[in-house]
ROSETI-528642 format. One line per field, with one value per residue: residue number from 1; residue in one letter; x, y, z of N, C-alpha, C in turn. Coordinates in nm, 3 decimals. Layout:
nr <- NUM|...;
rest <- A|...;
n.u <- X|...;
n.v <- Y|...;
n.w <- Z|...;
ca.u <- X|...;
ca.v <- Y|...;
ca.w <- Z|...;
c.u <- X|...;
c.v <- Y|...;
c.w <- Z|...;
END
This chain:
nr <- 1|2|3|4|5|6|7|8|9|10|11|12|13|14|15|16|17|18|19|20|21|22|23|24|25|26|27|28|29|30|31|32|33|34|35|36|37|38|39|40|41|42|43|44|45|46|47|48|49|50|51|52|53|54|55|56|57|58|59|60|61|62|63|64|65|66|67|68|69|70|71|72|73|74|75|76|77|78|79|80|81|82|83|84|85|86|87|88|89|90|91|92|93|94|95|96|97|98|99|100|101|102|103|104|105|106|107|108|109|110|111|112|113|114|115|116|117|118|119|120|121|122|123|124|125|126|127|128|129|130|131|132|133|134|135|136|137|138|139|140|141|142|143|144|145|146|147|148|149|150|151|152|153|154|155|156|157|158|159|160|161|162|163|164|165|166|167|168|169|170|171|172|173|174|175|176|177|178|179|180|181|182|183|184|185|186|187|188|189|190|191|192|193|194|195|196|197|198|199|200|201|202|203|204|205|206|207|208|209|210|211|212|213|214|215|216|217|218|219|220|221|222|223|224|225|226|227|228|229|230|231|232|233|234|235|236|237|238|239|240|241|242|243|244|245|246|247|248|249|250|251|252|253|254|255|256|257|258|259|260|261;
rest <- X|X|X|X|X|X|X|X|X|X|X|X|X|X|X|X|X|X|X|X|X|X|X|X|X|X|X|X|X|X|X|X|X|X|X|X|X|X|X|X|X|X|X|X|X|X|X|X|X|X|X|X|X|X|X|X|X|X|X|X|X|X|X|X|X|X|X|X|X|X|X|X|X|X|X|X|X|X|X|X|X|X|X|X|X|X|X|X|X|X|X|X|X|X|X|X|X|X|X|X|X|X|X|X|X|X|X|X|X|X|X|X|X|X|X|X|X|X|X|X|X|X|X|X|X|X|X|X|X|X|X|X|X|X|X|X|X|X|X|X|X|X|X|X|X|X|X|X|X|X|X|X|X|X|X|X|X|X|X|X|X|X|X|X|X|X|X|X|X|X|X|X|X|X|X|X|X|X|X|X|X|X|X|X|X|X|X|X|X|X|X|X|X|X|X|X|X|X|X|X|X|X|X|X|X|X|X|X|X|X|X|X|X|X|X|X|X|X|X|X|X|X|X|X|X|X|X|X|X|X|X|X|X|X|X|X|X|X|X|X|X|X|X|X|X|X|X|X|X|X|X|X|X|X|X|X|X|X|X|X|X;
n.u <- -0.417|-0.384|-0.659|-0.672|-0.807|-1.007|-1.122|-1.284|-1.371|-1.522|-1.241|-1.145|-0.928|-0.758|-0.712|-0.588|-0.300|-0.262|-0.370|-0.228|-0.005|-0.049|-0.035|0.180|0.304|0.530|0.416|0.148|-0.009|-0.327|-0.641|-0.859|-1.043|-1.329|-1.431|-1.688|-1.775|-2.014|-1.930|-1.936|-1.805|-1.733|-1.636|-1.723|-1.711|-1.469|-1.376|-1.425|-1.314|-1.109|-1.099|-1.137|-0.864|-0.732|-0.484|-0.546|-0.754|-1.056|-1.293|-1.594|-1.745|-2.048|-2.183|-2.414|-2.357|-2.183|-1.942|-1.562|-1.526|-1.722|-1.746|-1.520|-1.594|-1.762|-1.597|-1.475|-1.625|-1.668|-1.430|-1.241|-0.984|-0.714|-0.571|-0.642|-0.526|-0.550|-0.588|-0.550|-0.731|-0.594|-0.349|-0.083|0.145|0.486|0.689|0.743|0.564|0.309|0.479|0.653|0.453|0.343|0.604|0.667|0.452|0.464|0.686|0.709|0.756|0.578|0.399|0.094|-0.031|-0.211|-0.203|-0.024|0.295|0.371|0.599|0.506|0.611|0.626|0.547|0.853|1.005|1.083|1.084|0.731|0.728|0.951|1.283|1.352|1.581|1.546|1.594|1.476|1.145|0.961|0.720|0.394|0.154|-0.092|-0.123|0.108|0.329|0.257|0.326|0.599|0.689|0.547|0.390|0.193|0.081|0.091|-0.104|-0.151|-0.386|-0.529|-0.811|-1.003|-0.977|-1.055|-1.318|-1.431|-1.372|-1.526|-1.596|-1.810|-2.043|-2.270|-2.537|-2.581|-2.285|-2.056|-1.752|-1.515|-1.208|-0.942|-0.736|-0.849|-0.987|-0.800|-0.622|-0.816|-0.804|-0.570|-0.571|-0.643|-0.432|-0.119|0.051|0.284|0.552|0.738|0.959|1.186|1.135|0.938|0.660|0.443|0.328|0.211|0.011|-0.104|-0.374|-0.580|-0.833|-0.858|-0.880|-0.691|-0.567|-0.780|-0.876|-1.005|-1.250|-1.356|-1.339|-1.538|-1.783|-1.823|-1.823|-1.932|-1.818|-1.516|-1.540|-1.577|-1.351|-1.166|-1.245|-1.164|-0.867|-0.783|-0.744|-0.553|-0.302|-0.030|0.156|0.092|0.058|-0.086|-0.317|-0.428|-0.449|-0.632|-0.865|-0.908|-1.012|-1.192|-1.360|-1.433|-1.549|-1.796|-1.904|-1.920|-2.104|-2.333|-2.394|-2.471|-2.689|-2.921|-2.895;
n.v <- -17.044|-16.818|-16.716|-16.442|-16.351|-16.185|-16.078|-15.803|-15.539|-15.216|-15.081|-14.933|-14.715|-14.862|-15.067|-14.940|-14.991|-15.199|-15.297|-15.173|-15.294|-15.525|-15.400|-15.411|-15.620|-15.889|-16.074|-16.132|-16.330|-16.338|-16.294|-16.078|-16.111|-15.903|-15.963|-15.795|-15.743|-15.587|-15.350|-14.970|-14.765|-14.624|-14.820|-14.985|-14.802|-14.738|-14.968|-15.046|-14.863|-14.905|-15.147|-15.046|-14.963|-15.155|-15.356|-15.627|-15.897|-15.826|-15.863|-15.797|-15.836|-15.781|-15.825|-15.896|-15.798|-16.047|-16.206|-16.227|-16.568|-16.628|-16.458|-16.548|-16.818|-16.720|-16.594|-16.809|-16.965|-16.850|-16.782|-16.847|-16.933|-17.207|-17.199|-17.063|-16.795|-16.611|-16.275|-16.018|-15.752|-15.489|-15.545|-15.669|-15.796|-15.870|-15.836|-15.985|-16.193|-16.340|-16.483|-16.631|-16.794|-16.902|-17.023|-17.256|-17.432|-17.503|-17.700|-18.047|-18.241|-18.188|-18.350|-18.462|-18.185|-17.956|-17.737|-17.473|-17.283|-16.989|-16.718|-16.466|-16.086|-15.782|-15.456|-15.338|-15.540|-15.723|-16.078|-16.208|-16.398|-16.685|-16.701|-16.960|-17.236|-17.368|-17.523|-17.533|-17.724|-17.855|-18.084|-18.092|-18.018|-17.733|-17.711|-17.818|-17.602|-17.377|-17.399|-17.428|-17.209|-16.960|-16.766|-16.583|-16.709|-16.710|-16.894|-17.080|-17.236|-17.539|-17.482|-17.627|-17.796|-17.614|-17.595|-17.874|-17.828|-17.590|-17.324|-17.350|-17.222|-17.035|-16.960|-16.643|-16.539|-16.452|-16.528|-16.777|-16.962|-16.983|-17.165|-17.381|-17.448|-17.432|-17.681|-17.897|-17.920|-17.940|-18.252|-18.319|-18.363|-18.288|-18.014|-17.809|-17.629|-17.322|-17.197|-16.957|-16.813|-16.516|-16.357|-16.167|-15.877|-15.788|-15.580|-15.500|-15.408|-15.184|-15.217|-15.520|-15.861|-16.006|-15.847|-15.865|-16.105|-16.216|-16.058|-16.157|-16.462|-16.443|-16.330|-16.517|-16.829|-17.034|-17.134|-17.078|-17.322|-17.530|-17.523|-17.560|-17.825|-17.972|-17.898|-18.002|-18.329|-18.305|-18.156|-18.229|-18.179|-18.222|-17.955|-17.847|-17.960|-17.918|-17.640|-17.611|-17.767|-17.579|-17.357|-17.435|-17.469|-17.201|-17.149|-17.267|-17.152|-16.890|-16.959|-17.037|-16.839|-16.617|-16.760|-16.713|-16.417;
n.w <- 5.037|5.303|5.583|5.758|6.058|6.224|6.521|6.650|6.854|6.928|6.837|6.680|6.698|6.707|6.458|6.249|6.269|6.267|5.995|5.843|5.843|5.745|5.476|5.396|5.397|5.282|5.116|4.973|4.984|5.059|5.306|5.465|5.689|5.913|6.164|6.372|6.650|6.739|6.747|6.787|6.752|6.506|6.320|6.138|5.900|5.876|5.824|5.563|5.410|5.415|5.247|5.054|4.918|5.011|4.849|4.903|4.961|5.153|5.429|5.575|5.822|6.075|6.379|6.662|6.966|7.145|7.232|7.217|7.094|6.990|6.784|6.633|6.572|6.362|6.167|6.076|5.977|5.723|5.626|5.318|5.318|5.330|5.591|5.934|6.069|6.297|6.426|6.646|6.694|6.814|6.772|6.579|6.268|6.167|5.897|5.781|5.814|5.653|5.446|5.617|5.720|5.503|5.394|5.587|5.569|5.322|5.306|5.322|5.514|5.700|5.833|5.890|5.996|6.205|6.290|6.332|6.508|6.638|6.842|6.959|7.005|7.147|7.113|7.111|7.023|7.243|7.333|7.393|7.751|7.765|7.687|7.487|7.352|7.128|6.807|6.458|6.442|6.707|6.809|7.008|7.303|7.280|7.556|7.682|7.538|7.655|7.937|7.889|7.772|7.886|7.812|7.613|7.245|6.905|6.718|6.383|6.235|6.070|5.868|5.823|6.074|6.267|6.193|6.270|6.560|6.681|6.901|7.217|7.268|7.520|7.675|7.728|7.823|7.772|7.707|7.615|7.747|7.453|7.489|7.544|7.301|7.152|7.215|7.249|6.932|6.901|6.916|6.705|6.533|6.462|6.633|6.555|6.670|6.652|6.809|6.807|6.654|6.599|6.491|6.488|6.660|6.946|7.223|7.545|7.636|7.911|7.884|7.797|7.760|7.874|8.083|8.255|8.374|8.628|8.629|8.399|8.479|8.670|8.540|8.326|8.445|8.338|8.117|8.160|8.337|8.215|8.063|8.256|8.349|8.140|8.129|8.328|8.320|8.109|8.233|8.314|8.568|8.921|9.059|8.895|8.867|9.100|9.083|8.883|9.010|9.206|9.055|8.953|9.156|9.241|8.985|8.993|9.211|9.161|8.948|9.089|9.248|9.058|8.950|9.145|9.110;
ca.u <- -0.430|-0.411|-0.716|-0.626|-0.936|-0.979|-1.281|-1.326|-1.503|-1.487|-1.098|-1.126|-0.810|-0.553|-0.734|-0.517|-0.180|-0.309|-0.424|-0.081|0.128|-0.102|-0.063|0.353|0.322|0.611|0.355|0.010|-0.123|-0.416|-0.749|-0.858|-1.177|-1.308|-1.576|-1.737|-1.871|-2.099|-1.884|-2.034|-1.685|-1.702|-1.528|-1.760|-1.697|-1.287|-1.320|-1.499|-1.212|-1.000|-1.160|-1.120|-0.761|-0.609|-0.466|-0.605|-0.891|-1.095|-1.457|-1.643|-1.954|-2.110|-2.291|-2.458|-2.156|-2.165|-1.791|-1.476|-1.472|-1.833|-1.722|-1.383|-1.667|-1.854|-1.484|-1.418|-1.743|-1.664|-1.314|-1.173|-0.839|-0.710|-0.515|-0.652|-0.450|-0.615|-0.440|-0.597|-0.739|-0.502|-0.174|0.017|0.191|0.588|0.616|0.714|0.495|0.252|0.555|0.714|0.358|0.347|0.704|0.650|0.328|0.502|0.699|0.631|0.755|0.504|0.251|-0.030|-0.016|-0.336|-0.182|0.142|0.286|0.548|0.625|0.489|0.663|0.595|0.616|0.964|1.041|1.106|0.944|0.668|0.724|1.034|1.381|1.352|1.622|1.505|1.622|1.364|1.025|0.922|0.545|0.337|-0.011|-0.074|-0.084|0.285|0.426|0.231|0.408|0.737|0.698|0.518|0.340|0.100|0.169|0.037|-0.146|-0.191|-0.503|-0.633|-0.958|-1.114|-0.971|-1.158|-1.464|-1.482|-1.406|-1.607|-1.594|-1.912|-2.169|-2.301|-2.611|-2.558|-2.190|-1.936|-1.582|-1.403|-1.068|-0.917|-0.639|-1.005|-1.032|-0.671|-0.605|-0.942|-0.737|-0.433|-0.627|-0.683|-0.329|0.006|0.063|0.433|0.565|0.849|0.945|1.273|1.084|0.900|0.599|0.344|0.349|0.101|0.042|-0.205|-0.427|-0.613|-0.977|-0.835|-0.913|-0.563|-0.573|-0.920|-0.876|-1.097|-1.388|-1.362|-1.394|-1.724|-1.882|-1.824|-1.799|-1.977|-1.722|-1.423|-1.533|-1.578|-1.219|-1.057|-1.234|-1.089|-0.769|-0.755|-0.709|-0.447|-0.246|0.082|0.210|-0.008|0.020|-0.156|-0.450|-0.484|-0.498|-0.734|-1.021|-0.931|-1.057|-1.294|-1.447|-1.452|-1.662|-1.924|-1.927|-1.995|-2.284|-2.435|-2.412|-2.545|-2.813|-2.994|-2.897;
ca.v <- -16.907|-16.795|-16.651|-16.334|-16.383|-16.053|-16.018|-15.683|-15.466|-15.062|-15.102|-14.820|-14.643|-14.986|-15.127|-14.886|-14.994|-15.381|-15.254|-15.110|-15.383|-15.614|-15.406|-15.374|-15.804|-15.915|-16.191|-16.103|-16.454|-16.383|-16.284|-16.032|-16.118|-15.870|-16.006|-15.683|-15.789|-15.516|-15.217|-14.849|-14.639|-14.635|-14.938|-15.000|-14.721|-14.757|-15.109|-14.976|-14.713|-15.029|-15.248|-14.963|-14.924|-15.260|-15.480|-15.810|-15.896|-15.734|-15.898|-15.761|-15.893|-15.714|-15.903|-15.842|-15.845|-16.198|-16.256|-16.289|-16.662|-16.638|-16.405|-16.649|-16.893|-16.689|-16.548|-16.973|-16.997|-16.719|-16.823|-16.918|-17.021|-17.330|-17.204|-16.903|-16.717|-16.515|-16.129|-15.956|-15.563|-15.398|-15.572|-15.618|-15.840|-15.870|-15.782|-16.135|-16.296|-16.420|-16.547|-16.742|-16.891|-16.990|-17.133|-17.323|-17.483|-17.613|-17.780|-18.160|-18.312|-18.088|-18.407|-18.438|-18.122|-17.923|-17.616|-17.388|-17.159|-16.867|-16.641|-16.312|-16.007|-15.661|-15.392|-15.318|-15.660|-15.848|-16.173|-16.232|-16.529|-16.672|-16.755|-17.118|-17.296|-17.515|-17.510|-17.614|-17.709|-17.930|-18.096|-18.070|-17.957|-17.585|-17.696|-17.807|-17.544|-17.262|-17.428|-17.377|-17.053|-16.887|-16.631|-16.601|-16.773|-16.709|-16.980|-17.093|-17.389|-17.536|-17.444|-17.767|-17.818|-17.505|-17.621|-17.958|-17.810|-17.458|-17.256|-17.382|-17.090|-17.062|-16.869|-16.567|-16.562|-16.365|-16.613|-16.932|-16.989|-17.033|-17.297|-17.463|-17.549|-17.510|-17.820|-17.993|-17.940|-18.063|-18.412|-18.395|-18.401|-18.191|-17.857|-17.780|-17.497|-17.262|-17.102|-16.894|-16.695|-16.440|-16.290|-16.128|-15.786|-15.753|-15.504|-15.554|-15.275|-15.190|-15.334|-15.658|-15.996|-16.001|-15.749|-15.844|-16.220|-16.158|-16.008|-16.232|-16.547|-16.375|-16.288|-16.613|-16.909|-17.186|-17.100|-17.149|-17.431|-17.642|-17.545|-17.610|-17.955|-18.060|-17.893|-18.125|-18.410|-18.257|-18.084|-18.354|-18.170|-18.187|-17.871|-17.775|-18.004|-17.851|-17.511|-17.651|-17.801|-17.414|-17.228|-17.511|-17.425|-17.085|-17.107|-17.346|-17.067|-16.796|-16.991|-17.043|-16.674|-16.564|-16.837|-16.586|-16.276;
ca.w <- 5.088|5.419|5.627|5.872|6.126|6.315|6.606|6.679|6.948|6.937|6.819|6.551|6.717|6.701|6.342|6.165|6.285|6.203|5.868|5.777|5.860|5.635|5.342|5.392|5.333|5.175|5.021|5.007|4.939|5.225|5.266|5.606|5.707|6.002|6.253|6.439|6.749|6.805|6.762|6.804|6.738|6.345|6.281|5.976|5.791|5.847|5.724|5.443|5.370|5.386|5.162|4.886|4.908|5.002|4.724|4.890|4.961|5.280|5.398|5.728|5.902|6.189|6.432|6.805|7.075|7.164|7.239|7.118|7.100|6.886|6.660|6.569|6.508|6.252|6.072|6.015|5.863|5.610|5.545|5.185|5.315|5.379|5.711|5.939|6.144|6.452|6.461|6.717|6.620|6.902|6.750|6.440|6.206|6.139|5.761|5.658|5.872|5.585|5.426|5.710|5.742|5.368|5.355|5.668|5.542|5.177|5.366|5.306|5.661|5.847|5.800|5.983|6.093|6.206|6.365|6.336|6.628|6.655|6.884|6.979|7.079|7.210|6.987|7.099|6.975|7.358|7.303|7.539|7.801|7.852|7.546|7.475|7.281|7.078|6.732|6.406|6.525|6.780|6.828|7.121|7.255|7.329|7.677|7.713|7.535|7.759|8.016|7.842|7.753|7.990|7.758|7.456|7.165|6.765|6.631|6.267|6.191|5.957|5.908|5.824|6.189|6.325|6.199|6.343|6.665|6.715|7.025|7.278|7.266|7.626|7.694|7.885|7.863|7.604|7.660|7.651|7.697|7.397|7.478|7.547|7.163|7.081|7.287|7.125|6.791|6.890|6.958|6.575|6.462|6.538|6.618|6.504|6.726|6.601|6.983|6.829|6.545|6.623|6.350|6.541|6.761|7.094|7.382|7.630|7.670|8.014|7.893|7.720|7.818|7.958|8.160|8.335|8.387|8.723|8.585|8.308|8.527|8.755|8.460|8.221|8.491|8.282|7.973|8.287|8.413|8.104|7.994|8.370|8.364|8.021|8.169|8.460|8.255|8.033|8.316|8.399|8.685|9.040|9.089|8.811|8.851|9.210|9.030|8.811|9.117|9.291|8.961|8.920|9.263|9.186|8.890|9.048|9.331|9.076|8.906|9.225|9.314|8.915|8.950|9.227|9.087;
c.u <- -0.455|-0.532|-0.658|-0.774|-0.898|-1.083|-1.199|-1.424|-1.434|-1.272|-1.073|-1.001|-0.694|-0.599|-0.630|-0.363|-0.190|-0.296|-0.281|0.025|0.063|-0.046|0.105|0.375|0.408|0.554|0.209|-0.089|-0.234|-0.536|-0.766|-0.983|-1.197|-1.468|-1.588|-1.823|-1.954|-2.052|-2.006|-1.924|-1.643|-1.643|-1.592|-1.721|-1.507|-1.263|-1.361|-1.426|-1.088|-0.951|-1.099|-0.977|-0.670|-0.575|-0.472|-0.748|-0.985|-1.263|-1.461|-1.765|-1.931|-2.178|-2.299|-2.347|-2.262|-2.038|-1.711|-1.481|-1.617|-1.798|-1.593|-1.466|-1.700|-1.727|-1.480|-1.533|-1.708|-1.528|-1.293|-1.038|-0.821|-0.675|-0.624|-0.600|-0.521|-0.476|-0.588|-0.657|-0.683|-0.391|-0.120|0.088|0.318|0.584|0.697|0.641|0.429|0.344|0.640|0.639|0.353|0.438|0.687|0.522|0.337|0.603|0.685|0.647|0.653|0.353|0.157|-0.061|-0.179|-0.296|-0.011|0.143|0.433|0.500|0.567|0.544|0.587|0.657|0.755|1.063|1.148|1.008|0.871|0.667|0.896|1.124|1.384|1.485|1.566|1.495|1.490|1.250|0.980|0.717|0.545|0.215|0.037|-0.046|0.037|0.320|0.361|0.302|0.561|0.752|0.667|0.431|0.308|0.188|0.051|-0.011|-0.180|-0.286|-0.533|-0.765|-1.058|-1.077|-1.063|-1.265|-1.513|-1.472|-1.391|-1.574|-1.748|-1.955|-2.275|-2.398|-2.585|-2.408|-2.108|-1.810|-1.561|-1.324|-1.003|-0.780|-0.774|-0.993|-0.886|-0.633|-0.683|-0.865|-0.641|-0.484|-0.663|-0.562|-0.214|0.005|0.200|0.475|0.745|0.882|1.091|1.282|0.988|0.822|0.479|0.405|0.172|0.133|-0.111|-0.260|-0.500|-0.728|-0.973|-0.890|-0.802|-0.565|-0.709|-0.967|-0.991|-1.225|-1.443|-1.442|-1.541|-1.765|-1.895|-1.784|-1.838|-1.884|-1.593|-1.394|-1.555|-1.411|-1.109|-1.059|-1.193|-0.933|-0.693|-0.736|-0.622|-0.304|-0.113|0.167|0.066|-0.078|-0.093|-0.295|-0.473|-0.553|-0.609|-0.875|-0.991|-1.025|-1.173|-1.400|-1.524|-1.561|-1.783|-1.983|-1.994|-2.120|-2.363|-2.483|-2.502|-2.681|-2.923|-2.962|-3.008;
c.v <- -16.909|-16.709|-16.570|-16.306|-16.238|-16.011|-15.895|-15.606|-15.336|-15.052|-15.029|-14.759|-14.707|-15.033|-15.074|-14.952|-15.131|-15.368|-15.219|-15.211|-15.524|-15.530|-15.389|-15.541|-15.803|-16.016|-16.174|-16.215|-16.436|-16.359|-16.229|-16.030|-16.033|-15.929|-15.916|-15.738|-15.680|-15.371|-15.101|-14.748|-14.598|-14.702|-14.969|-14.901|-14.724|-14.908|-15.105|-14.916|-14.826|-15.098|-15.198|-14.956|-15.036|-15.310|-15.619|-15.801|-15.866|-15.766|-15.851|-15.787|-15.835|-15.828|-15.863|-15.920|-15.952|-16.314|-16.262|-16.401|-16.694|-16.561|-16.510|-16.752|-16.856|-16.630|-16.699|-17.004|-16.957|-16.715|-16.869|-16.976|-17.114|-17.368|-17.067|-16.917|-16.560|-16.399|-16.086|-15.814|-15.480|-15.461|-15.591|-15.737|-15.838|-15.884|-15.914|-16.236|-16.377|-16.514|-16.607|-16.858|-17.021|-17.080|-17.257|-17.436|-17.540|-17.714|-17.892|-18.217|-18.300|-18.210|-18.431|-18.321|-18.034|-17.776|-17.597|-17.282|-17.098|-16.788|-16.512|-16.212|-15.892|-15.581|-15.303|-15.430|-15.755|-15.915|-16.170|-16.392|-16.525|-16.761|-16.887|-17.144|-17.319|-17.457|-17.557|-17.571|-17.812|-17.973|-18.138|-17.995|-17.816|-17.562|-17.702|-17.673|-17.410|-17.253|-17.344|-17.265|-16.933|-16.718|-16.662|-16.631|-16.707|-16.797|-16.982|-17.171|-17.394|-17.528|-17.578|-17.829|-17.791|-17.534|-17.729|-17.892|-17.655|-17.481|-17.249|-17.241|-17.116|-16.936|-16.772|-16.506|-16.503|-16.478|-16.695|-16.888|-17.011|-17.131|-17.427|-17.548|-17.586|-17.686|-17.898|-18.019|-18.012|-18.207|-18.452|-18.405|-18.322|-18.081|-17.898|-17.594|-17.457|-17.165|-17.030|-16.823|-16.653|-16.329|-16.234|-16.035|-15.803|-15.660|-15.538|-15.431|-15.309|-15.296|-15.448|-15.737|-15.973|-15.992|-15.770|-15.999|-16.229|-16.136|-16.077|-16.376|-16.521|-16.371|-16.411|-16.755|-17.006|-17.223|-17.146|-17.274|-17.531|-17.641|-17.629|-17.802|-18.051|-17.987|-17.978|-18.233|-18.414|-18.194|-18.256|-18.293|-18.112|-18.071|-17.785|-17.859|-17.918|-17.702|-17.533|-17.668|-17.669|-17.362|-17.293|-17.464|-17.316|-17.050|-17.162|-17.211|-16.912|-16.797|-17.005|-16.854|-16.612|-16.629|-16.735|-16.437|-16.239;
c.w <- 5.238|5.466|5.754|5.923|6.252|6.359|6.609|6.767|6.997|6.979|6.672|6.570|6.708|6.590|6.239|6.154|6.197|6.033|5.772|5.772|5.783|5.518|5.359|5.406|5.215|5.080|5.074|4.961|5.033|5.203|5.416|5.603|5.869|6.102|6.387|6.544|6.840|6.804|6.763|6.746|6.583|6.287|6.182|5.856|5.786|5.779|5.559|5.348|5.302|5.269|5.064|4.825|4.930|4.868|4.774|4.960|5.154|5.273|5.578|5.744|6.034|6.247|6.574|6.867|7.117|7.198|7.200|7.016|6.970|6.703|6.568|6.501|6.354|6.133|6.039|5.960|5.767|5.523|5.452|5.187|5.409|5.510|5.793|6.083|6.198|6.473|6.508|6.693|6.658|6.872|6.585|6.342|6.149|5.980|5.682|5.724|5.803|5.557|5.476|5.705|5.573|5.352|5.401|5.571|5.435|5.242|5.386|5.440|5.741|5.823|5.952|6.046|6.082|6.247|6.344|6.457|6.639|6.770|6.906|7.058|7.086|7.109|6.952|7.048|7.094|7.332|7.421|7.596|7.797|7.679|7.604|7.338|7.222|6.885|6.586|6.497|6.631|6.807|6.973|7.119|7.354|7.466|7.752|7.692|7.595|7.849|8.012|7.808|7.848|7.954|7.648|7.335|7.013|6.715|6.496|6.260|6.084|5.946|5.873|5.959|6.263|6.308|6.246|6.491|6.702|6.834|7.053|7.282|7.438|7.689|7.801|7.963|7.760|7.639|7.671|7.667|7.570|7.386|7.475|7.387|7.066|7.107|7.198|6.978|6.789|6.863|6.808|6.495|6.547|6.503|6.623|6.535|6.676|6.665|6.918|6.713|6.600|6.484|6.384|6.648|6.843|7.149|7.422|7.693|7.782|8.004|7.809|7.779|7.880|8.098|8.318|8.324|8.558|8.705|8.477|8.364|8.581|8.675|8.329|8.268|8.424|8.185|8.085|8.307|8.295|8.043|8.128|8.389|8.264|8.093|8.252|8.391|8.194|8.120|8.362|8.485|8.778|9.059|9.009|8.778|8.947|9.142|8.973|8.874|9.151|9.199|8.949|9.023|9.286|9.092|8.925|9.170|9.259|8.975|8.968|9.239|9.174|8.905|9.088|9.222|8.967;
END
């Protein structure tokens, strides 16, 4: 069974769309676990409404905002399936997406594998990033194929992955990166990327992470700088270590400045 891992923070007005395009699953092998990071906008009582009316199964924990990257923690605790798959509460699900994931995953070749990745488009259905050939699936770590793509990707894991390697909890701080622990995963087997399917819708609303990469760094430099300096090591073109000591500098410059505020 698949887990559908879904933080949440005052996303009562895009849960619905999410919600709808789960229950229109051409294969409802799954399980939607929702991890509330603090909401205020009635998002308990719509998951509530949920619960009553889906035909699979629907679990929600509340907990004090604490981050995205905390709450993903506490949904992989809580998980019953063997894979889980991160859908966002502002986007959506292509209505055979479970069942791409399932086929993919019987699959006997796919060995060792720790992670699956498709495509995400826009909900006019342009992929986001940039058309890649590449026929089948190809392995590689999340960091290559960012490269190659040039735009967010869908991950699948296994969750006995996810739990050896949790997202660092950093006092004082709501985010990681998450290529941060994708990467870490890769290092435990293969991710098997599938860059010319497409099973996941996005948009990028104003107060996303996205959107506020800026305010994100100032306000979560220790979380930064632990991902840029495992980046720097991982990074095989120059330019992209350089990028790496810039942002690096950056965040040392913003813990300095937070350390006297």
């Amino acid at each position: 069974m698949i887990t559908i891992l879904t933080p949440t923070y005052n996303r009562a007005h895009t849960l619905p769309r999410l919600y709808e395009s789960l229950c229109a699953q051409t294969s409802k092998d799954f399980e939607w676990i929702i991890i509330d990071d603090g909401s205020d906008d009635g998002t308990r009582s719509l998951v509530e409404e949920f619960s009553l009316n889906a035909d699979f199964s629907v679990r929600y924990l509340w907990q004090v905002n604490a981050g995205k990257h905390v709450a993903v923690n506490s949904g992989v605790e809580l998980s019953t399936g063997d894979w889980v798959f991160i859908v966002d509460s502002d986007d959506a699900l292509t209505l055979d997406a479970i069942e791409v994931v399932k086929k993919t995953i019987s699959v006997q070749s796919l060995d060792k594998a720790v992670g699956l990745c498709f495509r995400k488009a826009y909900f006019d259905q342009v992929i986001v990033g940039e058309i890649v050939d590449k026929a089948g699936h190809v392995v590689m770590t999340p960091s290559r194929a960012g490269h190659l793509v040039k735009g967010d990707l869908a991950y699948i894991f296994k969750t006995s992955a996810m739990k050896i390697v949790p997202f660092p909890v950093i006092q004082g701080e709501k985010f990681v990166p998450e290529l941060y622990v994708w990467n870490k995963i890769s290092d435990l087997g293969f991710v098997y990327f599938f860059l010319n399917k497409f099973i996941y819708f996005c948009e990028y609303l104003d107060d996303g992470y996205s959107k506020n990469f800026r305010a994100n760094l100032r306000n979560n430099p220790k979380g930064f700088l632990r991902f840029y300096q495992s980046q720097f090591l991982r990074e095989p073109f120059f330019y992209g270590k350089i990028k790496c000591v810039i942002r690096g500098f950056q965040c040392c410059l913003y813990i300095f400045k937070k350390s006297f505020s």
